[in-house]
FILUM-352524 format. One record per residue (C-alpha): chain; residue number from 1; residue in one letter; z, y, x. Coordinates in steps of 0.001 Angstrom, whole numbers. Example, Ala and Ser with C-alpha at 12.3 -4.5 7.8 and 13.67 -1.06 7.14 Angstrom:
<rs>
<r unit="A" pos="1" code="A" c3="7800" c2="-4500" c1="12300"/>
<r unit="A" pos="2" code="S" c3="7140" c2="-1060" c1="13670"/>
</rs>
This chain:
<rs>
<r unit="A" pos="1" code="X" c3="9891" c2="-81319" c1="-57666"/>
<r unit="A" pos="2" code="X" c3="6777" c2="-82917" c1="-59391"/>
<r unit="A" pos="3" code="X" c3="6326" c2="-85184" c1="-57070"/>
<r unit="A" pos="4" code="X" c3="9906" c2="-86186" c1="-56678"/>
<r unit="A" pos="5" code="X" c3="10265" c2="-87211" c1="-60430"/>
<r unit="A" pos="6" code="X" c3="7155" c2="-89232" c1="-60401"/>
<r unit="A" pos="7" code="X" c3="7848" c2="-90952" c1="-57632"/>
<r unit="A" pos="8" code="X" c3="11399" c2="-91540" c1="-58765"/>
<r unit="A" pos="9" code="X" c3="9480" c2="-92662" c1="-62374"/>
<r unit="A" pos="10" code="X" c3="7441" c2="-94993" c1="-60495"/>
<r unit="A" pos="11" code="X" c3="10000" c2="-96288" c1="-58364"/>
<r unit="A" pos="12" code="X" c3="12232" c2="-97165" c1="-61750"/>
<r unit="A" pos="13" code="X" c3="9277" c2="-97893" c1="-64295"/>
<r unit="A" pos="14" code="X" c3="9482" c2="-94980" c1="-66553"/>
<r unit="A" pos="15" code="X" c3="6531" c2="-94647" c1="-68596"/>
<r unit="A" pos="16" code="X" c3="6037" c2="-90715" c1="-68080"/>
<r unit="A" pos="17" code="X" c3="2784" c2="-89775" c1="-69601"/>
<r unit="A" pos="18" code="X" c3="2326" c2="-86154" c1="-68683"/>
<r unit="A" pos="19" code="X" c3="4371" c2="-83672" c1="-67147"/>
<r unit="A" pos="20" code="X" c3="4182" c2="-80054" c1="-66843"/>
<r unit="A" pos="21" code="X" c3="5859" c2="-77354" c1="-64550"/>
<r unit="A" pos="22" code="X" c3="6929" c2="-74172" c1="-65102"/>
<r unit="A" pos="23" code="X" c3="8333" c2="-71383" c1="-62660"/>
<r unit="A" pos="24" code="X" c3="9304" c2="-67632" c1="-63620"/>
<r unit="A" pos="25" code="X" c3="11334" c2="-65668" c1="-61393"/>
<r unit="A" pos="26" code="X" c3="13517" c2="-62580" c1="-61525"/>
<r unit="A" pos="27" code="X" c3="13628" c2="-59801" c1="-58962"/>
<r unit="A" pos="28" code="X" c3="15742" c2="-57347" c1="-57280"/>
<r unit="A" pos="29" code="X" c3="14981" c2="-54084" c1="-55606"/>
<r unit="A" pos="30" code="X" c3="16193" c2="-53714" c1="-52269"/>
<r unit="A" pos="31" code="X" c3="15152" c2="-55548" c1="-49867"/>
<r unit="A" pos="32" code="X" c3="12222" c2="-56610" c1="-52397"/>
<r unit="A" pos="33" code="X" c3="12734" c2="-60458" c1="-53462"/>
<r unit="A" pos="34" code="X" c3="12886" c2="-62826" c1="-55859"/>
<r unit="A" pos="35" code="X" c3="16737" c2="-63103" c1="-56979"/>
<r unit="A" pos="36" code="X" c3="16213" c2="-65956" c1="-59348"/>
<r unit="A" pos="37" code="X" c3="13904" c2="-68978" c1="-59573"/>
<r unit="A" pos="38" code="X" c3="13054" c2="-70389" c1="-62979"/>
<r unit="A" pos="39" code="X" c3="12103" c2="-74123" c1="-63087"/>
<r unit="A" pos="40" code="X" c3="11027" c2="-75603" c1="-66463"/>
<r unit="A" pos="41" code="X" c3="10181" c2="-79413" c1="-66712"/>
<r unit="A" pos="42" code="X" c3="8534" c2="-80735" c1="-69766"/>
<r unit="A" pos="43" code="X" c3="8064" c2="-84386" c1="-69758"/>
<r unit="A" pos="44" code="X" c3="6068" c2="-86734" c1="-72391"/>
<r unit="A" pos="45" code="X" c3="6761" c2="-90292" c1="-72292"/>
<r unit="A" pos="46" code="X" c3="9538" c2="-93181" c1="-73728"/>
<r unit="A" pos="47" code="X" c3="12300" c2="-91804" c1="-71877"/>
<r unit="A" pos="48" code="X" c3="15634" c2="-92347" c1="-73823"/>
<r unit="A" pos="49" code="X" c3="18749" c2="-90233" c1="-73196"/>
<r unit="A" pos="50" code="X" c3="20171" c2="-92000" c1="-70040"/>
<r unit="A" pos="51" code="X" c3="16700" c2="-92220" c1="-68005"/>
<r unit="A" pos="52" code="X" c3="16603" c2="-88295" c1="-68778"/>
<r unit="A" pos="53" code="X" c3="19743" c2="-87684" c1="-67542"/>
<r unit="A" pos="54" code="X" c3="18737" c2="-89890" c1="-64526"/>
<r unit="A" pos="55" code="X" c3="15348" c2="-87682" c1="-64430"/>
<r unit="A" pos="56" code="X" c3="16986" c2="-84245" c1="-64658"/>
<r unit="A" pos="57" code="X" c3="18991" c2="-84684" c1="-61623"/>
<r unit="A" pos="58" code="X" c3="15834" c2="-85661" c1="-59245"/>
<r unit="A" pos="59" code="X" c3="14966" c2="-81926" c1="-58884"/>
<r unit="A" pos="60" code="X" c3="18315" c2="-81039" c1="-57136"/>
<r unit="A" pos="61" code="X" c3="17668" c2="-83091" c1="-54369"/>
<r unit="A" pos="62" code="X" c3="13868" c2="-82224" c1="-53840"/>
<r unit="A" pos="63" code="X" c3="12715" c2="-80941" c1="-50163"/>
<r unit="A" pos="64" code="X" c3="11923" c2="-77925" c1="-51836"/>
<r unit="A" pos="65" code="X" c3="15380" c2="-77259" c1="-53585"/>
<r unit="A" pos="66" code="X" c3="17699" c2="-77887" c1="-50916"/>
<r unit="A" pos="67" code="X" c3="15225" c2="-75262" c1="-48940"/>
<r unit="A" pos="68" code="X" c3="15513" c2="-72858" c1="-51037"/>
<r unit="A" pos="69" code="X" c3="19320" c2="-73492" c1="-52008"/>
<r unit="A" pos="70" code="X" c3="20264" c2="-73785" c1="-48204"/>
<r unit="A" pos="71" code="X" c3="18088" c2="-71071" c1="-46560"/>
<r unit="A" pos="72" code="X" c3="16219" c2="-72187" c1="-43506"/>
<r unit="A" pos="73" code="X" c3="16046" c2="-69760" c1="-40250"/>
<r unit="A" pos="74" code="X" c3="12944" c2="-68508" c1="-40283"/>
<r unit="A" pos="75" code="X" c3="10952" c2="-67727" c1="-36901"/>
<r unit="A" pos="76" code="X" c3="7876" c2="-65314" c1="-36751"/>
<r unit="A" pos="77" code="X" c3="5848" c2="-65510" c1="-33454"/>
<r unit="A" pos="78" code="X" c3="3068" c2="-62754" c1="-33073"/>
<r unit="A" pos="79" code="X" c3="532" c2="-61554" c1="-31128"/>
<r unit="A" pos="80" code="X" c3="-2244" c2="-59015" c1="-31051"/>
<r unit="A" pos="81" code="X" c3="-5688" c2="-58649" c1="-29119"/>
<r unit="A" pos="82" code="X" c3="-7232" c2="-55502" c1="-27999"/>
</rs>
């Protein structure tokens, strides 16, 4: 998501002078997992309202986002050695 809204920053010439990120998750019991994901952006920088607004929605279409909103299938391939 980082990377996303400094590249989007960049891209528009947003002066964003630091940046930090941070997750915290919730979890539930059975099967063991995390049932909510947490993202807090703090950004430093000239930024009026409207590029903010335009910042806050670079997250939601992040690689990691959509991933994790639209589950992938996931394959496990194994083997063993004797």
């Amino acid at each position: 998501m980082a990377q996303s809204i400094q590249a989007f920053a960049r891209r528009a010439g947003l002066p964003i002078d630091s940046m930090e990120v941070a997750l915290s998750e919730e979890t539930a019991p059975a099967p063991s997992r995390m049932s909510k994901v947490k993202v807090h952006i703090h950004l430093k920088g000239n930024i009026g309202p409207e590029d903010g607004e335009r910042l806050s929605r670079i997250p939601h279409h992040c690689k990691i986002h959509n991933t994790l909103v639209r589950p992938p299938i996931i394959e496990v391939d194994w083997d063993w050695e004797e």
